[in-house]
C-alpha positions, 0 to 999 in steps of 0.5 A: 751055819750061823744066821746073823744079818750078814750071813743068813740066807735071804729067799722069797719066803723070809725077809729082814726090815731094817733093824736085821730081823728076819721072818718068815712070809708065807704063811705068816706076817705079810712085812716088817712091824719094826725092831719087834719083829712080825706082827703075829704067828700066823696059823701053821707056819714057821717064824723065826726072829733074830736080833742082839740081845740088850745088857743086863742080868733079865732081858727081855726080847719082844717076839710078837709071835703071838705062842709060847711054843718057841725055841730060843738058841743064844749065840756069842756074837764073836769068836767062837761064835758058840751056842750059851745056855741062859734061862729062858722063860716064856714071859707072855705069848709075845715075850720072852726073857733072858736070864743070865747068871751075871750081866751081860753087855749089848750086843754080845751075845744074838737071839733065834727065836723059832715059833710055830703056832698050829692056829687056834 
């Protein structure tokens, strides 16, 4: 199942703002921060953030998960909607940045980015 705005399932436990990101409540943030997604890990629970990535060849994607213990998937956002490989590179505790091979335009491909941070 592919998670996008349209089709993710929305339960009691996550929530989406306005920008189509969704994350995980229990356990975490307590509600959308903007179009960075939640404000921090929060100890022991799963978060995740989902968006379009920008253009470029380096992009960055703001996470505020507050680890480098994330997992990111890059998805082509149109047929055959598949899964790219792209270097990642754990920027900051809060950033990640996408390396592409040769520039890419916005909103071709969408970013999961899966945090866990045990609490420290």
């Amino acid at each position: 199942m592919s998670l996008s705005p349209e089709t993710a399932p929305v339960r009691p436990a996550y929530a989406r703002d306005a920008s189509g990101f969704y994350y995980r409540l229990s356990g975490g943030p307590t509600g959308p921060t903007g179009p960075t997604g939640p404000a921090s890990g929060g100890g022991g629970s799963n978060n995740i953030v989902i968006g379009n990535v920008g253009a470029g060849t380096q992009v960055p994607i703001t996470h505020n998960l507050g680890t480098r213990d994330v997992a990111v998937q890059i998805v082509r956002n149109s047929a055959p909607y598949d899964t790219v490989n792209v270097g990642v590179e754990r920027t900051s505790l809060n950033v990640v940045t996408l390396q592409f091979t040769n520039p890419v335009a916005a909103n071709e491909y969408r970013y999961i980015i899966l945090g866990y941070e045990v609490g420290t």
